[in-house]
MIVEX-833807 format. One record per residue (C-alpha): x, y, z. Coordinates in steps of 0.2 Angstrom, whole numbers, padded with zeros to 4 digits, always signed. Layout:
<nodes>
XYZ/...
</nodes>
This chain:
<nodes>
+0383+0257+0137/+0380+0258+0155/+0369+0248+0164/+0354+0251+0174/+0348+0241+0188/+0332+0231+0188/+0318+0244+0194/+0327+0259+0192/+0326+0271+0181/+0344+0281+0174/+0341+0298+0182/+0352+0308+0170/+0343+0301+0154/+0326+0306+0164/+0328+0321+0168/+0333+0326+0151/+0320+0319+0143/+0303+0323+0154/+0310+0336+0165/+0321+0346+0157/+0315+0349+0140/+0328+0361+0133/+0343+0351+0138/+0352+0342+0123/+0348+0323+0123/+0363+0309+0121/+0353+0297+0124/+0339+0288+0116/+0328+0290+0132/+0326+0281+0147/+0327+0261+0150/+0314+0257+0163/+0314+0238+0168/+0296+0240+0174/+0288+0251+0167/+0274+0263+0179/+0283+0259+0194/+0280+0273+0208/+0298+0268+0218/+0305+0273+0202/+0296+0291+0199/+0301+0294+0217/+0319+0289+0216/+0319+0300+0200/+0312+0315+0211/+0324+0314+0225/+0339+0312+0213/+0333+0328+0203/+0331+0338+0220/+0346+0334+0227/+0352+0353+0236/+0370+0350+0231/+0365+0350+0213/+0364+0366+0205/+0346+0367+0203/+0340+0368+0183/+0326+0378+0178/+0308+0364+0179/+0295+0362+0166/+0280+0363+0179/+0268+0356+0167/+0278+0340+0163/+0283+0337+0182/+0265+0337+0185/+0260+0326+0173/+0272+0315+0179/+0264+0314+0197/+0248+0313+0194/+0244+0295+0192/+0253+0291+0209/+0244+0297+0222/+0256+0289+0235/+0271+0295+0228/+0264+0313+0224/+0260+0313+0242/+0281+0310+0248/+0286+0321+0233/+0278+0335+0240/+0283+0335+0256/+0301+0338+0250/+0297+0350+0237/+0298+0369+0240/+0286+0374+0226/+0289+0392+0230/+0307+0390+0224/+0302+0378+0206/+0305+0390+0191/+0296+0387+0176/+0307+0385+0160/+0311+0402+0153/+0318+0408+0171/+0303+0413+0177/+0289+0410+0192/+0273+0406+0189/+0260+0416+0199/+0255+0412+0213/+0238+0405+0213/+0244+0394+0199/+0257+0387+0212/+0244+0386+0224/+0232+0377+0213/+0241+0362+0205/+0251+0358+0223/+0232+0354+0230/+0226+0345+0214/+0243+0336+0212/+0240+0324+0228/+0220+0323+0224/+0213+0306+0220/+0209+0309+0204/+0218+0311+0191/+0221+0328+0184/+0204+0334+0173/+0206+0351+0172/+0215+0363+0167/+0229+0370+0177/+0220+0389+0184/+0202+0381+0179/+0196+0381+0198/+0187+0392+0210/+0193+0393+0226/+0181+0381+0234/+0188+0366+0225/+0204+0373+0228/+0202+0372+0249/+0192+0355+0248/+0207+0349+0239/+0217+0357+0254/+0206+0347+0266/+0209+0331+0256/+0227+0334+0258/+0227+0336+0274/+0221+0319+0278/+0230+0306+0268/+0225+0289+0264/+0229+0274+0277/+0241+0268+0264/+0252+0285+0262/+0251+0286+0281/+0261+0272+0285/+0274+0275+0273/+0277+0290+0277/+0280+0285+0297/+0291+0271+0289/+0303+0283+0280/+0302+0298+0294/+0304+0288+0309/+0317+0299+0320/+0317+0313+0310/+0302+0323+0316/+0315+0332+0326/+0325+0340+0316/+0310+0344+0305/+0300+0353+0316/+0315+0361+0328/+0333+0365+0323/+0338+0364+0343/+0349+0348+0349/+0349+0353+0366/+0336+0360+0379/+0342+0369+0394/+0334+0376+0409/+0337+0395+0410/+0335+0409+0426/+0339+0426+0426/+0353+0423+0436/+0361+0410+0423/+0357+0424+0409/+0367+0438+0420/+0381+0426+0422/+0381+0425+0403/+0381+0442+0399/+0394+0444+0413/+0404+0431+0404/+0402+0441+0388/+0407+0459+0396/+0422+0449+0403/+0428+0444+0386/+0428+0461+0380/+0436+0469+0392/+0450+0456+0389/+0451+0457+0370/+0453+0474+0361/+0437+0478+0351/+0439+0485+0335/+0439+0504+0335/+0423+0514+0330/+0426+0526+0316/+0429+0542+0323/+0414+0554+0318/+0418+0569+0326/+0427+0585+0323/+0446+0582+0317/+0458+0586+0329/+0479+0588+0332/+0488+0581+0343/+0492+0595+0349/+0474+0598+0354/+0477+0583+0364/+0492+0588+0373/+0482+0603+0379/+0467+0593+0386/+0476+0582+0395/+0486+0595+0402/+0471+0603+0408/+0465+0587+0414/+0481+0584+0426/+0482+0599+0433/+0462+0597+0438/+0468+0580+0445/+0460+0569+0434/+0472+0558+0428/+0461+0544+0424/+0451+0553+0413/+0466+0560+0402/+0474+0544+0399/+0456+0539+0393/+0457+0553+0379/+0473+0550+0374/+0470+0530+0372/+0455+0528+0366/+0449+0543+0358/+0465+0548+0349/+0473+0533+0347/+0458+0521+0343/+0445+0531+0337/+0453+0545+0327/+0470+0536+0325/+0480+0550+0326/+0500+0549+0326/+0504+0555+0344/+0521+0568+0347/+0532+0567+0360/+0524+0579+0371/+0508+0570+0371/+0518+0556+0381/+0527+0567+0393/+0513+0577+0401/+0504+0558+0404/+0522+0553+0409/+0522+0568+0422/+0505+0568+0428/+0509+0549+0431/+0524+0556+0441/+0512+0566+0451/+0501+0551+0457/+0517+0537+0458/+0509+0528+0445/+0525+0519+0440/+0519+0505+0430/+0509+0517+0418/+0521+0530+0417/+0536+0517+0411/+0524+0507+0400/+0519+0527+0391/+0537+0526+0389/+0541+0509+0380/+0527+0513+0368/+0535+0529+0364/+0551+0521+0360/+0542+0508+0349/+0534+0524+0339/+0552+0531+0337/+0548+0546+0348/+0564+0553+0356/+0561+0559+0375/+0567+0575+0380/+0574+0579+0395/+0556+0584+0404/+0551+0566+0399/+0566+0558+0410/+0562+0570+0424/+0545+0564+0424/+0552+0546+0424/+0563+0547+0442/+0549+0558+0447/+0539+0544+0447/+0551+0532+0455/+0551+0545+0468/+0533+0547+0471/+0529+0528+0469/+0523+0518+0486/+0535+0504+0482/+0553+0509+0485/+0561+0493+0481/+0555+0491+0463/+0555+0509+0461/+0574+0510+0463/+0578+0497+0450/+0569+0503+0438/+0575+0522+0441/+0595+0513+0442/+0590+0503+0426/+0586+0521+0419/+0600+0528+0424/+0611+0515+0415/+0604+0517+0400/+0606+0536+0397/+0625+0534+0403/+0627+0523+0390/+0620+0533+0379/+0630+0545+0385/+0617+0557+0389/+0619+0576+0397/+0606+0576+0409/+0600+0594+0414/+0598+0601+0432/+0581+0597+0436/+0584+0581+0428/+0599+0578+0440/+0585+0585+0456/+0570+0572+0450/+0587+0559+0452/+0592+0568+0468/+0574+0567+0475/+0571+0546+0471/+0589+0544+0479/+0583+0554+0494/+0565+0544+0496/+0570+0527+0489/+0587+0526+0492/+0598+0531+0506/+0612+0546+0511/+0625+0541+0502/+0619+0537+0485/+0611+0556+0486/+0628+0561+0490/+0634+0552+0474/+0622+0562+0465/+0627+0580+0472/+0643+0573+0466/+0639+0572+0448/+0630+0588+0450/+0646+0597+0452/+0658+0586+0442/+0645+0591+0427/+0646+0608+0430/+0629+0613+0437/+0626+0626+0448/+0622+0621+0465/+0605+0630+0472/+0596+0629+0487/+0583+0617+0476/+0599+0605+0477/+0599+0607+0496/+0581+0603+0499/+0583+0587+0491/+0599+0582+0503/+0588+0587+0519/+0577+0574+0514/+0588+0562+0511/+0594+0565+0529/+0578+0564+0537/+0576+0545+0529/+0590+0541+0543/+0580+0540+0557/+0593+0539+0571/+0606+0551+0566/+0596+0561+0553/+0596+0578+0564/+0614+0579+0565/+0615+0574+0546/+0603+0589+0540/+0612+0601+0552/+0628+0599+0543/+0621+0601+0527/+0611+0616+0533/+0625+0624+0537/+0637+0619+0523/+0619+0627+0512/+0624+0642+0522/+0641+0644+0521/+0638+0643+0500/+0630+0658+0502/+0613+0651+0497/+0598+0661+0502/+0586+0647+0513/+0569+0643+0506/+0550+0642+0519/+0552+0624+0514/+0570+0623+0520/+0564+0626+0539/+0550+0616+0536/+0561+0602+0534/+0572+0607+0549/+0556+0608+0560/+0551+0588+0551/+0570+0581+0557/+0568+0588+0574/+0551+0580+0575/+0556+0562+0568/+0575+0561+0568/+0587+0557+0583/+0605+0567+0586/+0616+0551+0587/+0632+0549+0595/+0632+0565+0607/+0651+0563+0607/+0652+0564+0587/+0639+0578+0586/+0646+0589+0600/+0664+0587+0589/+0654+0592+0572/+0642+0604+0579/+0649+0612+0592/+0672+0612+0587/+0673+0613+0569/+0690+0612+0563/+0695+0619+0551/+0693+0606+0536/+0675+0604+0542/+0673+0624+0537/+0672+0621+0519/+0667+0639+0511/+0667+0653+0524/+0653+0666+0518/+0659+0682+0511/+0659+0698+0520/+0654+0715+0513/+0637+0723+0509/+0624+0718+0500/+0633+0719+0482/+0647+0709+0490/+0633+0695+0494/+0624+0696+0476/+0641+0692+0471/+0644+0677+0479/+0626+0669+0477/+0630+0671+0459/+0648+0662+0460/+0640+0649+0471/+0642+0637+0455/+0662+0641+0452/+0664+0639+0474/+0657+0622+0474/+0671+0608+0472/+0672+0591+0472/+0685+0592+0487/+0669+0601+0497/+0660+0587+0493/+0671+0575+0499/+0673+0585+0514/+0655+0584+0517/+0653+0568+0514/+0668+0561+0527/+0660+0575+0541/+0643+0564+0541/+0650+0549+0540/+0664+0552+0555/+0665+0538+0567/+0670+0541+0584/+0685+0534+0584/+0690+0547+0571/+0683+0560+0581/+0695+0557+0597/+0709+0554+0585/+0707+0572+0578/+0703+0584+0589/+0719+0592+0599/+0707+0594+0615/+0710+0584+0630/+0697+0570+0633/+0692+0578+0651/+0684+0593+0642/+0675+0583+0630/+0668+0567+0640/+0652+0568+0649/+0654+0564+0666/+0646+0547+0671/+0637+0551+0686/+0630+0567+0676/+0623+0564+0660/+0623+0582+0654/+0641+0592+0652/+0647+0606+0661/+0658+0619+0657/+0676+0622+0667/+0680+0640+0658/+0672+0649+0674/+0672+0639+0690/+0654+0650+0692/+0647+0645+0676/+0641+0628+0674/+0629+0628+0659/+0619+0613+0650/+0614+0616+0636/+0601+0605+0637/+0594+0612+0649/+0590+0628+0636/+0573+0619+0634/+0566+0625+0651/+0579+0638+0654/+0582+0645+0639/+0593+0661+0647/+0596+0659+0663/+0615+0662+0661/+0613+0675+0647/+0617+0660+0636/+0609+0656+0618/+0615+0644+0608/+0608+0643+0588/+0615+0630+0577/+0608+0638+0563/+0621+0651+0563/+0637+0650+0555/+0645+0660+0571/+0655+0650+0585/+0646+0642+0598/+0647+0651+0613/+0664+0642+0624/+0653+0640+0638/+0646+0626+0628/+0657+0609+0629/+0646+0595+0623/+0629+0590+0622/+0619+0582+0636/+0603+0574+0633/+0596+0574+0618/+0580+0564+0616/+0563+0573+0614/+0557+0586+0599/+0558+0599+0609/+0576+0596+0614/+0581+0596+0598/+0570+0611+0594/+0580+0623+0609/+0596+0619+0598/+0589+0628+0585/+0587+0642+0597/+0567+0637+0603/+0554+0644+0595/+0556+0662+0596/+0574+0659+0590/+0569+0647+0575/+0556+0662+0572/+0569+0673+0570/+0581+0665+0560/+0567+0666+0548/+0564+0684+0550/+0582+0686+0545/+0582+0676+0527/+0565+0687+0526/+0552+0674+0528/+0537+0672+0536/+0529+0655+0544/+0513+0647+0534/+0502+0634+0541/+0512+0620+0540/+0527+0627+0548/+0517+0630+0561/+0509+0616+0563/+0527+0605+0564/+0529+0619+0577/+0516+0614+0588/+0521+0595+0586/+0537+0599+0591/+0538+0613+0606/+0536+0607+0625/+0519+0599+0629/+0510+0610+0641/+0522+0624+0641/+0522+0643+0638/+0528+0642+0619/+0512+0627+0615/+0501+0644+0622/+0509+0657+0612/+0505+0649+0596/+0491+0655+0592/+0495+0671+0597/+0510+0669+0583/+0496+0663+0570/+0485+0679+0573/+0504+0689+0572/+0510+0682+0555/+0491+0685+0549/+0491+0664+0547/+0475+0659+0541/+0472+0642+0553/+0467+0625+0547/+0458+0612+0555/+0474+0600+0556/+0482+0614+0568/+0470+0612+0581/+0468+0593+0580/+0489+0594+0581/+0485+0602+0597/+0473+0592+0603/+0481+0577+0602/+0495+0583+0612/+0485+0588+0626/+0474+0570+0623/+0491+0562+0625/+0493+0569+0640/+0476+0566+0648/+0471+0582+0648/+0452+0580+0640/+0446+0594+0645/+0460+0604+0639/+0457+0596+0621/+0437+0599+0622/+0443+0619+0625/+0449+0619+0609/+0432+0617+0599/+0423+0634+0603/+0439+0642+0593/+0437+0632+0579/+0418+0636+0578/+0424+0652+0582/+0437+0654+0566/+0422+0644+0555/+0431+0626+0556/+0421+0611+0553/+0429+0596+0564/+0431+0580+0553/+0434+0562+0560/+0454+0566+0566/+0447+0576+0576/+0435+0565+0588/+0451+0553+0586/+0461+0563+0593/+0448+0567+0608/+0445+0549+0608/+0463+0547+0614/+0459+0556+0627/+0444+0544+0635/+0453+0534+0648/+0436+0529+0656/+0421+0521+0648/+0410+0534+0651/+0420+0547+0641/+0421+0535+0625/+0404+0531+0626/+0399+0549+0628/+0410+0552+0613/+0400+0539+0602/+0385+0546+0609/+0391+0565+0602/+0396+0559+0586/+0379+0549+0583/+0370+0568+0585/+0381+0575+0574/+0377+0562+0562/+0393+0557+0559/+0397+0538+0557/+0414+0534+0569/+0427+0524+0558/+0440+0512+0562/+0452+0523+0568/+0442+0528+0582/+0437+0512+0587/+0452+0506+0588/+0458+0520+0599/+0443+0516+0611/+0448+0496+0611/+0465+0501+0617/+0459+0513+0631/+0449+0496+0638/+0462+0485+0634/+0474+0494+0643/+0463+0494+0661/+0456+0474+0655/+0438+0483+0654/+0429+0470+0646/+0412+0476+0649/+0419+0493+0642/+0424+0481+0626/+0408+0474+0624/+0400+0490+0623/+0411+0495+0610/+0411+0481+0598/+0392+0482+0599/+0392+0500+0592/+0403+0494+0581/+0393+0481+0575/+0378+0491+0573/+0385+0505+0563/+0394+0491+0553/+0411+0500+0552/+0423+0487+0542/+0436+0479+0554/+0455+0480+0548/+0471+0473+0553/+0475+0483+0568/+0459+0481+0575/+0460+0460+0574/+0475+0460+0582/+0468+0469+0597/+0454+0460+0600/+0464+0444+0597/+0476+0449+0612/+0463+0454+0623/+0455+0435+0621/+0469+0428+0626/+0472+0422+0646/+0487+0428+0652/+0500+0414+0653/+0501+0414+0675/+0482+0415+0674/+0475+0401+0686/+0457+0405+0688/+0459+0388+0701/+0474+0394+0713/+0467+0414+0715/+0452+0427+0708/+0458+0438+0698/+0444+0453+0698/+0451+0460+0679/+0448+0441+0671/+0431+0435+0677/+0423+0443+0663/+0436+0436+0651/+0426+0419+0647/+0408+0429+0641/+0421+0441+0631/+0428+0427+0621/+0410+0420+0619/+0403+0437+0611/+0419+0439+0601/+0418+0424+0591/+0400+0428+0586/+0404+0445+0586/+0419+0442+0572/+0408+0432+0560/+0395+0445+0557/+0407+0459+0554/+0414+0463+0537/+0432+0465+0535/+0439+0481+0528/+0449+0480+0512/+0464+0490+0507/+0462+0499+0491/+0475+0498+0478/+0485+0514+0476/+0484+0515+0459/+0463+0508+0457/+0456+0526+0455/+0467+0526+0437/+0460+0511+0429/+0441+0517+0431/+0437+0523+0411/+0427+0537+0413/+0422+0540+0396/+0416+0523+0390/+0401+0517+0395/+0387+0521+0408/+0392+0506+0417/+0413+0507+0418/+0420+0497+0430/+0436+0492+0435/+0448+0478+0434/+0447+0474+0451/+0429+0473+0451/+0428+0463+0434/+0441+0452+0445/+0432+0450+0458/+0416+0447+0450/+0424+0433+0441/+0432+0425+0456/+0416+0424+0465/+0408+0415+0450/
</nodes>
C-alpha cells in the first residue's frame, strides 16, 4: 500500500476514478487527507496535463464538475488548458460553442446552474467580461506563480538584436558564400534526355566559338549534376583540348584525374591535348613538371605515342624547356620510327628562337638540315625565320662563319637528290627511311660547337678566318681587287655583283671569308638575301606572303630605307589585304626615330583602306611627342575622338618628360590622368618614383640647377596625387573560365566572392 502525503491527493487513483471513467480501477479510490482542498484539485490537474504524458481521452463533464466549486483554482487551470485540444470520451470533440460555453462558465462566481449549451450568447460574453477581470485574490496568486515567465509566454525570442540593411546583405552574402563553398544537392533533371554524345558535340561547338567557360558549365553541371549521365572518354578530351587552347592547365589535368577515377582510358588525342596545355600555359616552370611527370608515366606504361603526340611533346619542350631537350625528342622521333615532316621542323625553329643570343645561327642550321631532307618549307616556316632575325642574335661570328659559311663535310648530313620532279617526289616520300639517328647526333654537335672545336677542325689557316682587329668586318684575299663585307650587303647589297642567301643549300660565294658585324634585324635579314631575296625564296617553294609575314617584314628591314617604302607597294603586289597592326608596325618605327610627322602620314591611308585606329596606335604616335605640346595635343585629339587614353600611353608621355626633367610637362600629365581616372600600374609607379627623387650630386645650396627648381612642387602634387588614384589590377589568366554562365542571373566569380569576403 503506498503512501500518500498529507494534503495531496494520489494522481493515478484520481484520474482513474473522476477523470477517466472507462479506465479499469485497482484501487479503491482516492485517499484525500483533506478533503475539498483546491492545492489538491490543482496538483491533480497539472499532473494530468503533463505534455510528456500520452494524453487520454477527458470526460468533459466530469472535469468540469470538478472545477466548479473553486473559483481560484478554475481560474490557474485554465490558463494552462488548451480546450481546443480536450477530447470528449468516445474520441470525439465537442462543438465548438459547447467549448466556448463551459470555458467562460467554468471560472464564474457561481456555481454551475445550468445546463451545459443552456445559454444565449449574452450571458455567454458577460461571462467573458467577468473572466477577464479576476478577483484581487486570483490576481496575486497568479503573479506569485508566473513571476519571470511572462517572457517566454508571450515571445519565444531570447535575444534582441539591432538590424540594418547592410547587416541583412552581409547575411545573405554570408549565405551565397556558403553555397558556393558546399555542393548543393542536384535538381532533378526535367528536361529532354540526352547522350553523352550529344554533349560531346555541344561542347565541341562551344570550343570552337571560344566559349570555354560556358562548355565546362554543361558538361558539370547539366550532365553530370542534373541528368547524371555517365560521361565517355571523348567527352573529356574535347574539354581537355579546348583547355589546351586557352592554357588552362589546372582544369585540363584535374578533367583528367577524374577520368582516371571513372575508368575511362585516354587516347592518344587526350595526351596530345595534355602537353598541349603544358605548352600553351603562362607558367613554364610548373608547366614542365607536370608534362615530365606525364611523360614518365606513359613510359612506364610503356606507351607508343603517335606523331602529333610526339609534336604536342616537341612543342612544350620548345616553349617550356630549352634546345636540347627538343633535340631529345626529335631523337625519339626517329628512334620510334616516325616520319620526319616539315611539322617536326617548325617545332625545332622555335625551340631555337627561345635562345636569344645564339638563336639565329641555331634556326639557320636546322633550316637548312629541313632542306637538305628534301622537305617542302611551310608560310609559317618563313615566318619563324623573319621572328629569329627580329628577336635573336648570331653569336660567335667565328663559330657561325665556320657552320654557315665552310661546311665540312660531316656537317652536310643529307645532300638533296638531283633529278626532275619524280625524282623529288621520291625523296620527299623516303624522307622517313633518310633520317638517322647518326643525323641527329650530327646536328646536334653542329649547334652546340664551341670555338675551340672550330679552330681545331677546319684545315684553313687562321689568317683567312680571323677578323682583323683594327677592322671589324672581314675581307676577302682571293682577288687583291675585291674586298667584300658581307655585312655591308645591307646598304649595298650588289655592288660587287655579290649575293649571298643562307637559305640556299648552294656554296657560299668564296669571295666571302667570315662575317663582320652582325647586330641589328636588318643585318641579319640581308643574310637571308634582304627582302627582295627572302621574297624570292618564297616564290621558289611557291608561296606567297600574308599579313603577318609582312608585318615581321617591316619590323625587321632598315628603318627609313628604300625596302621600309616598298612595302606597301609588295602588299598591293601580293593582293595582301592590310591590317591595322601593319601600319602602327610602321609607325612606331618612324616614332622611334622622331620622325612624327612621318607617323601622322600614315593615317590618311588607313582612312583611305577603311582602318579604324585603336589605342596602339595613339601609343605608338605618342612615342613620338618628344615636346609637351605634341603630347598634350595628342591627349587633346583623343579626347574629340572619344577615346579614353590608357596606361600605356600615359606612361609613354611620363617617359618623354622624364627624359628632359620637364616637371611642369609631368604635372600636366598626371592631372589628365587623374581626371580621366585611368588605373595606375607598376611601370607607371616606378616612373614617377624616380622622377621624385633628387639626384644624388644634387646641392640646391652650392649651385642652381634650372631642371630641379620645380622638383620640390612636383613631389608635393605627387603624393596627393598618388592617394586619389586607383591602382590597376592584373587579371588572372585563367578568371574569364570560372564565371558560370548558366547558373544564375547573378554569377560571379571566385575572385569576386574572394574578395567580397576579405573586405568584410
Amino acid at each position: 500500500m503506498r503512501r500518500v502525503a498529507p494534503g495531496c491527493v494520489h494522481w493515478g487513483d484520481f484520474s482513474s476514478e473522476i477523470l477517466f471513467p472507462g479506465r479499469d480501477r485497482t484501487t479503491e479510490g482516492p485517499r484525500v487527507s483533506q478533503p475539498g482542498s483546491g492545492l489538491s484539485d490543482f496538483i491533480i490537474f497539472l499532473t494530468c496535463a503533463r505534455p510528456w504524458r500520452k494524453k487520454p481521452e477527458l470526460d468533459l463533464m466530469r472535469f468540469a464538475q470538478l472545477f466548479s466549486r473553486f473559483r481560484p483554482v478554475g481560474l490557474s487551470a485554465l490558463q494552462h488548458l488548451d480546450p481546443l485540444r480536450v477530447k470528449w470520451a468516445g474520441g470525439r470533440e465537442g462543438p465548438t460553442w459547447l467549448r466556448a460555453a463551459w470555458l467562460t462558465r467554468a471560472c464564474s462566481s457561481s456555481p454551475l446552474q445550468l445546463p451545459i449549451g443552456q445559454g444565449n450568447q449574452k450571458n455567454a460574453s458577460s461571462l467573458s467580461s467577468d473572466l477577464s477581470q479576476p478577483s484581487p485574490t486570483a490576481t496575486q496568486e497568479e503573479e506569485e506563480g508566473s513571476f519571470g515567465t511572462l517572457s517566454s509566454k508571450y515571445s519565444s525570442r531570447r535575444m534582441f538584436r539591432k538590424s540594418t540593411a547592410q547587416l541583412y546583405n552581409l547575411r545573405l552574402r554570408e549565405q551565397s558564400a556558403e553555397d558556393e563553398e558546399r555542393e548543393l544537392e542536384p535538381k532533378s533533371w526535367r528536361g529532354r534526355k540526352n547522350t553523352p554524345y550529344w554533349y560531346f558535340l555541344q561542347c565541341k561547338h562551344l570550343i570552337r566559338e571560344g566559349k570555354l567557360a560556358e562548355a565546362l558549365d554543361l558538361f558539370e553541371r547539366q550532365m553530370l549534376k542534373e541528368e547524371r549521365l555517365q560521361p565517355l572518354e571523348c567527352n573529356y578530351t574535347v574539354l581537355i583540348g579546348g583547355c589546351g587552347r586557352a592554357g588552362y592547365l589546372k582544369k585540363a589535368f584535374r578533367l583528367y584525374n577524374d577520368m582516371k577515377k571513372r575508368d575511362l582510358e585516354p587516347t592518344d588525342a587526350t595526351y596530345t591535348a595534355l602537353f598541349n596545355v603544358c605548352a600553351e600555359s603562362p607558367w613554364k616552370d610548373s608547366a614542365l613538371q607536370s608534362a615530365l611527370k606525364l611523360r614518365q608515366q606513359l613510359q612506364a606504361r610503356n606507351f607508343q605515342l603517335n606523331l602529333k603526340t610526339y609534336h604536342a611533346l616537341l612543342k612544350m619542350a620548345a616553349l617550356c624547356a630549352d634546345l636540347r631537350m627538343c633535340l631529345d625528342v626529335f631523337k625519339e622521333i626517329v628512334q620510334k620510327g616516325h616520319a620526319v615532316t616539315e611539322e617536326t621542323f617548325s617545332y625545332l625553329l622555335m625551340g631555337c628562337i627561345q635562345d636569344k643570343k645564339t638563336g639565329f645561327r641555331y634556326t639557320l642550321q636546322v633550316w637548312r638540315q629541313m632542306l637538305s631532307l628534301g622537305l617542302q618549307p611551310s608560310q609559317h616556316g618563313y615566318n619563324l625565320l623573319l621572328g629569329a632575325a627580329r628577336d635573336c642574335g648570331l653569336g660567335d661570328p667565328e663559330v657561325a662563319s665556320a657552320l654557315l659559311l665552310r661546311p665540312r663535310e660531316e656537317m652536310v648530313l643529307l645532300q638533296p637528290r638531283a633529278g626532275g620532279f619524280r625524282t623529288r617526289k621520291r625523296a620527299q616520300a623516303q624522307v622517313g627511311d633518310g633520317m638517322s639517328i647518326k643525323h641527329v647526333e650530327a646536328l646536334e654537335r653542329q649547334l652546340f660547337l664551341e670555338p675551340s672545336q672550330v679552330v681545331e677542325g677546319l684545315p684553313e689557316p687562321r689568317e683567312a678566318r680571323a677578323p682583323s682587329k683594327a677592322q671589324p668586318e672581314v675581307d676577302t684575299k682571293t682577288e687583291p681587287d675585291h674586298m667584300v663585307t658581307l655585312t655591308s650587303l645591307a646598304s649595298e647589297p650588289s655592288r660587287w655583283g655579290l649575293e649571298a642567301n643562307l637559305l640556299t643549300l648552294g656554296a657560299v660565294p668564296p669571295a666571302v671569308v667570315s662575317f663582320g658585324t652582325v647586330t641589328t634585324p636588318a643585318d641579319r635579314l640581308a643574310l637571308m638575301g634582304g627582302l627582295e631575296g627572302f621574297l624570292g625564296k618564297m616564290a621558289e617553294h611557291g608561296l606567297k606572303p600574308n599579313i603577318k609575314t609582312l608585318t615581321l617584314l617591316a619590323e625587321v628591314v632598315e628603318p627609313g630605307s628604300p625596302a621600309e617604302s616598298s612595302l606597301l607597294t609588295v602588299l598591293d603586289t601580293h593582293q595582301v589585304e592590310a591590317d591595322v597592326t601593319f601600319f602602327n608596325t610602321l609607325m612606331r618605327k618612324k616614332s622611334k626615330l622622331g620622325d612624327l610627322e612621318g607617323a601622322k602620314a600614315l593615317l590618311p591611308l588607313l582612312a583611305r583602306r577603311g582602318i579604324i585606329p585603336n589605342l596602339q596606335t595613339f601609343c605608338n604616335l605618342a612615342i613620338g611627342c618628344r615636346r609637351p605640346r605634341d603630347g598634350l595635343q595628342l591627349l587633346a585629339d583623343m579626347k574629340k575622338s572619344q577615346m579614353t587614353p590608357n596606361t600605356h600611353i600615359y606612361s609613354t608621355l611620363i617617359n618623354a618628360a622624364l627624359k628632359k626633367l620637364d616637371y611642369t610637362y609631368l604635372i600636366d600629365i598626371l592631372k589628365d590622368m587623374r581626371q580621366n581616372r585611368v588605373p595606375v600600374n607598376e611601370v607607371v609607379i616606378r616612373q614617377l618614383e624616380f622622377a621624385a627623387q633628387y639626384p644624388p650630386t644634387f646641392d640646391r645650396y652650392k649651385e642652381k640647377n634650372t631642371y630641379l627648381e620645380k622638383i620640390d612642387g612636383f613631389r608635393a602634387y605627387y603624393k596627393q596625387w598618388l592617394k586619389s588614384m586607383p591602382a590597376e589590377e592584373t587579371p588572372h589568366p585563367w578568371q574569364k573560365f570560372r564565371i558560370r554562365p548558366m547558373g544564375d542571373q547573378e554569377s560571379t566569380t571566385e575572385a569576386d566572392m574572394d574578395r567580397s569576403l576579405g573586405g568584410r
